[in-house]
DOSE-48330 format. One record per residue: residue number from 1; residue in three letters; x, y, z of N, C-alpha, C, CB in turn. Coordinates in Angstrom, 2 decimals, decimal comma. Glycine has a CB too. Layout:
# DOSE-48330
NUM_Ala_X_Y_Z_X_Y_Z_X_Y_Z_X_Y_Z
...
END
This chain:
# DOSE-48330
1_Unk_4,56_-8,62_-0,84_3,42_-8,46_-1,70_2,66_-9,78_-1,78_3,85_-7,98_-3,10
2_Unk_1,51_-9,47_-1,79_0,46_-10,81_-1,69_0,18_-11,36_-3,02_-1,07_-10,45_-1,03
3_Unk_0,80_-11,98_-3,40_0,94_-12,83_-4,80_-0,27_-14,32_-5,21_2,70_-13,53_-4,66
4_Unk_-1,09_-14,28_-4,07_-1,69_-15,08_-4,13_-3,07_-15,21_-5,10_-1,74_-15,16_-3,04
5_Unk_-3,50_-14,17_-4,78_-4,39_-14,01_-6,46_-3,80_-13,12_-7,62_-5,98_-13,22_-6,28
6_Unk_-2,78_-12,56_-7,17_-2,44_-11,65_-8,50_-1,72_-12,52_-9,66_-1,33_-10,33_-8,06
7_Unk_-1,32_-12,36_-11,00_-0,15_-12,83_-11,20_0,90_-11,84_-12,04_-0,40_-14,07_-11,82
8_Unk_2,10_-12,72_-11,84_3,40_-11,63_-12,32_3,66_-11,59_-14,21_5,19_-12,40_-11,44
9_Unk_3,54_-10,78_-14,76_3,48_-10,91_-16,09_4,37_-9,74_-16,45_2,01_-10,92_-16,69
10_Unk_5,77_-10,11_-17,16_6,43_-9,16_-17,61_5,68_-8,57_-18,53_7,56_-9,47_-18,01
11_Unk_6,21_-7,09_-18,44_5,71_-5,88_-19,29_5,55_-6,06_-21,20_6,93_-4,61_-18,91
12_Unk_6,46_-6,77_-21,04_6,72_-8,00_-22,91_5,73_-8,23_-23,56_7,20_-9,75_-22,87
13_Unk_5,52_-9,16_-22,11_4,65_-10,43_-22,53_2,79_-9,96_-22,48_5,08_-11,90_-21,17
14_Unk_2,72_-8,57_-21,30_1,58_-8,34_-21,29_1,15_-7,06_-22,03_1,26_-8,40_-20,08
15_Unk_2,29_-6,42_-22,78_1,95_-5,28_-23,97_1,25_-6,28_-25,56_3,89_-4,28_-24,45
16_Unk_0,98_-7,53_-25,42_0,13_-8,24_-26,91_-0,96_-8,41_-26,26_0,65_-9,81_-27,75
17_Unk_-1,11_-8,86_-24,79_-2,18_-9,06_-24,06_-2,92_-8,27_-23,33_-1,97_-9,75_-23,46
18_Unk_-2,69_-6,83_-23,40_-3,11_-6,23_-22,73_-5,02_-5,72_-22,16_-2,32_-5,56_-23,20
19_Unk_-5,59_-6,13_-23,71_-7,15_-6,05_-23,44_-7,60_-7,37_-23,10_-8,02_-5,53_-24,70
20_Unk_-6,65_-8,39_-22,99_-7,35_-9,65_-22,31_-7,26_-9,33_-20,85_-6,61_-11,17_-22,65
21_Unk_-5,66_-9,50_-20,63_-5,27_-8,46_-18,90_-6,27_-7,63_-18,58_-3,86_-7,23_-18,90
22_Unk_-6,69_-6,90_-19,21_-7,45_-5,89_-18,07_-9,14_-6,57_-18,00_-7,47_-3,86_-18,77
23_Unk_-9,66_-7,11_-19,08_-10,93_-7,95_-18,98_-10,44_-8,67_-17,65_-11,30_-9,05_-20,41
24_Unk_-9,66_-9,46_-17,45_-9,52_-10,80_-16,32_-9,14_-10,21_-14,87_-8,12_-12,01_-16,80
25_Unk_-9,12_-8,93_-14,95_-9,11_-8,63_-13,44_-10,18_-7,88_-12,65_-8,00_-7,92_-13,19
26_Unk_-10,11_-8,63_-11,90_-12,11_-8,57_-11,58_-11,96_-8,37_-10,12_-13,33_-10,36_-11,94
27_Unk_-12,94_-8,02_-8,95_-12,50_-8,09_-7,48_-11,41_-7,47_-7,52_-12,32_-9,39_-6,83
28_Unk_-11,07_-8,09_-6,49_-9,38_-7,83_-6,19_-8,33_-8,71_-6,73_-9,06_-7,93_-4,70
29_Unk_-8,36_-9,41_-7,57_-7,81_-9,90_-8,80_-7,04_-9,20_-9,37_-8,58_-10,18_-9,64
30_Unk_-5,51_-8,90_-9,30_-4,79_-8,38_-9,75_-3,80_-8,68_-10,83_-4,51_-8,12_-8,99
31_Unk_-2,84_-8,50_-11,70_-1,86_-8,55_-12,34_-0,45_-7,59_-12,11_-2,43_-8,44_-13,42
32_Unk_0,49_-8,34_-11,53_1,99_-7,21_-11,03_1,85_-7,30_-12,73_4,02_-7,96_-9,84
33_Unk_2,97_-6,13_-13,36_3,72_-6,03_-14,44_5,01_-5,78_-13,96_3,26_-5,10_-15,34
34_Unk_6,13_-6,41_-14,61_7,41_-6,26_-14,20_7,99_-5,82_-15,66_8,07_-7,65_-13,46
35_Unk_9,38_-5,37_-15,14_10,34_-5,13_-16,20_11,58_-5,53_-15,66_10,39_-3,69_-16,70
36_Unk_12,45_-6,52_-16,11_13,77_-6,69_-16,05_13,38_-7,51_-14,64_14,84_-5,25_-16,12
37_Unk_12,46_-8,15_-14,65_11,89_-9,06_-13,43_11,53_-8,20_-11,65_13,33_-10,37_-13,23
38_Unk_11,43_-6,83_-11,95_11,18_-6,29_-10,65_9,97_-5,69_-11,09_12,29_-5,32_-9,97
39_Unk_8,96_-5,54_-9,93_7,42_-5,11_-10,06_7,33_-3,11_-10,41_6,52_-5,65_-8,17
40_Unk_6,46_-3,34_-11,43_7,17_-1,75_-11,84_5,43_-1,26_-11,58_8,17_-1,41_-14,02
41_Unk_3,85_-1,99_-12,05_2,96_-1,74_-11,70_2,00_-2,60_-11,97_2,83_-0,80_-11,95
42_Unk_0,51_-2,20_-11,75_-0,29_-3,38_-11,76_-1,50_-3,03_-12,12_-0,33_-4,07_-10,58
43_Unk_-2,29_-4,07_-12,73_-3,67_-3,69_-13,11_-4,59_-4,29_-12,16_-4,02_-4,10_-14,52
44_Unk_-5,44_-3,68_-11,92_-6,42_-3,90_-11,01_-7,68_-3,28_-11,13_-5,97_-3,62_-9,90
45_Unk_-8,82_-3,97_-10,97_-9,96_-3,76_-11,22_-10,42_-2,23_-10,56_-10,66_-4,96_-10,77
46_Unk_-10,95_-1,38_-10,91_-10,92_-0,03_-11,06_-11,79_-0,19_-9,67_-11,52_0,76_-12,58
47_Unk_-13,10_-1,02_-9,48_-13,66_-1,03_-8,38_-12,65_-1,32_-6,95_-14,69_-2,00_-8,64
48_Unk_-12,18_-2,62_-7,16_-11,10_-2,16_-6,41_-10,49_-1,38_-5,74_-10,66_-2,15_-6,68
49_Unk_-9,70_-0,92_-7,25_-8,69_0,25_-6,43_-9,41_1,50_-5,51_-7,75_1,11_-7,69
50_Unk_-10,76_1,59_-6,07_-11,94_2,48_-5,61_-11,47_2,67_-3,82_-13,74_1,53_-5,94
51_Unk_-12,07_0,94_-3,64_-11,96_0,55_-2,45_-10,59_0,65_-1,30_-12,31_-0,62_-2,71
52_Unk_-9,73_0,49_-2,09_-8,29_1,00_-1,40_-7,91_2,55_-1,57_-7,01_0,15_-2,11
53_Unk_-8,22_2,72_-1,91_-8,24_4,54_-1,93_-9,20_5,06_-0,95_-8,77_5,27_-3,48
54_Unk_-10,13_4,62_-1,10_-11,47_5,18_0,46_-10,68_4,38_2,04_-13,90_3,97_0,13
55_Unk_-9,34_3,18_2,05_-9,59_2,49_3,10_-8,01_3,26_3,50_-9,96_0,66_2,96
56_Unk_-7,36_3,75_2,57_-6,35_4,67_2,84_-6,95_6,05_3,61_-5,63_4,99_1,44
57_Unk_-7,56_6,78_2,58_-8,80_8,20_2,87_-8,88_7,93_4,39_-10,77_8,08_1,95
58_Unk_-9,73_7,14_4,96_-9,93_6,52_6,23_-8,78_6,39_7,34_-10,37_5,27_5,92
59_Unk_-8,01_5,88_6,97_-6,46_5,50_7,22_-5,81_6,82_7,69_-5,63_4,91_5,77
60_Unk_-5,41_7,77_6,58_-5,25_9,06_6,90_-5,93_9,87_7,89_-5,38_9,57_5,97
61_Unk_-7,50_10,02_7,64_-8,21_10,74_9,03_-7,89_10,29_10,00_-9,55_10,73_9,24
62_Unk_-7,73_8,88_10,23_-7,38_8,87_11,32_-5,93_9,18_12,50_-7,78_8,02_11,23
63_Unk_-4,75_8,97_11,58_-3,71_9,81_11,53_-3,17_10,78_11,21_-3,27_9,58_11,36
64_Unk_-4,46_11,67_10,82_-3,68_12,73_10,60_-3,38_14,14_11,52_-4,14_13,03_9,52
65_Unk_-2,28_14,54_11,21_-1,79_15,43_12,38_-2,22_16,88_11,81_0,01_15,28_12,72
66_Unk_-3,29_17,98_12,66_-3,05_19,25_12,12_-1,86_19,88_12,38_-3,94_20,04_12,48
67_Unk_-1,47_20,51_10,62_0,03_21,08_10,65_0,12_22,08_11,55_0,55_21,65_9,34
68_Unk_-1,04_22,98_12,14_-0,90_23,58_13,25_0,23_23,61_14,73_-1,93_23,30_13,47
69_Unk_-0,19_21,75_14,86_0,08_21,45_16,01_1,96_20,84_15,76_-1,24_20,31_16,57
70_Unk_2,14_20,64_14,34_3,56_20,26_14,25_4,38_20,81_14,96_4,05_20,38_13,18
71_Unk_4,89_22,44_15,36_5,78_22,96_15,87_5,73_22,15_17,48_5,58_24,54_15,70
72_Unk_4,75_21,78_17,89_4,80_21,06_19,33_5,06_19,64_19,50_3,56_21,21_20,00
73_Unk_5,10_19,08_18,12_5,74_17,53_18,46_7,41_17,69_18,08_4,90_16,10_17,29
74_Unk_7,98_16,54_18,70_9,51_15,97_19,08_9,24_15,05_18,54_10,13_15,72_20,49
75_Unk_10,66_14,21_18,33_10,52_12,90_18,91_11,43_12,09_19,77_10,34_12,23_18,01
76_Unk_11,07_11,21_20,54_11,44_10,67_21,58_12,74_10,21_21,59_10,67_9,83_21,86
77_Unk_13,77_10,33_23,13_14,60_9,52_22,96_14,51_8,34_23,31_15,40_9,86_23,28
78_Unk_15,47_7,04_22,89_15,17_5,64_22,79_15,36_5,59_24,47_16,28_4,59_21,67
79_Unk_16,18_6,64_25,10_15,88_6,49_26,83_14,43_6,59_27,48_16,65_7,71_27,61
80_Unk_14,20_7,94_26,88_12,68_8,20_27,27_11,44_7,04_26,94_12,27_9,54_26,44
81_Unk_11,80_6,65_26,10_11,04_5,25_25,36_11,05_3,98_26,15_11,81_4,80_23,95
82_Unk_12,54_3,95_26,80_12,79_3,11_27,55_12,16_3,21_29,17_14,11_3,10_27,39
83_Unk_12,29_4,46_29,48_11,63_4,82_31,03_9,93_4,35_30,72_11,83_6,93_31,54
84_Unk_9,43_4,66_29,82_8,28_4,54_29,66_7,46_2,96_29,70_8,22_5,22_28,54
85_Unk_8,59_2,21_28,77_8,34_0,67_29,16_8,35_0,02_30,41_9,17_-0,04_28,61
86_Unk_9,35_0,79_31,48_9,72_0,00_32,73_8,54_0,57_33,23_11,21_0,22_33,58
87_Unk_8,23_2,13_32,97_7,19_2,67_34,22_5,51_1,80_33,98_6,95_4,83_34,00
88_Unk_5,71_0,93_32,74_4,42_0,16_32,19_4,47_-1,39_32,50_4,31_0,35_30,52
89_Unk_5,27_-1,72_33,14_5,91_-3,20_33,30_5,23_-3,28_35,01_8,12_-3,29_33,08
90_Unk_5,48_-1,65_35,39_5,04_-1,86_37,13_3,80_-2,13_37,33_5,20_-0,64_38,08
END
């Protein structure tokens, strides 16, 4: 997790602070909240999250598989995987 603009504020300490917390996160300016010192969730500027939700949206179209076509995928064995590297090496 990219900790570099966010910061970590137990759940404690940021339930008295909470309408300052959400004023100060701006951009992509985040705040983890933890409990018992592990990241449980986070506040983040609503525009933001806007933006990561449309870059996921995006993300998905582009991987996504019609369930149609599921009954026709496998998946590979680590041999077949392997023939495939050597036949790409030639």
């Amino acid at each position: 997790m990219n900790t570099l603009l966010g910061r970590i504020i137990p759940v404690s300490k940021a339930r008295n602070n909470l309408a300052d917390l959400t004023d100060s996160v701006q951009k992509n300016d985040y705040v983890v909240l933890t409990r018992g010192g592990i990241p449980k969730a986070a506040l983040v500027d609503i525009g933001y999250l806007t933006k990561l939700q449309s870059a996921v949206r995006k993300m998905y179209q582009k991987t996504f598989m019609d369930p149609k076509l599921m009954p026709f995928t496998r998946e590979f064995s680590q041999s077949e995987i392997d023939a495939w590297e050597e036949e790409d090496k030639l």
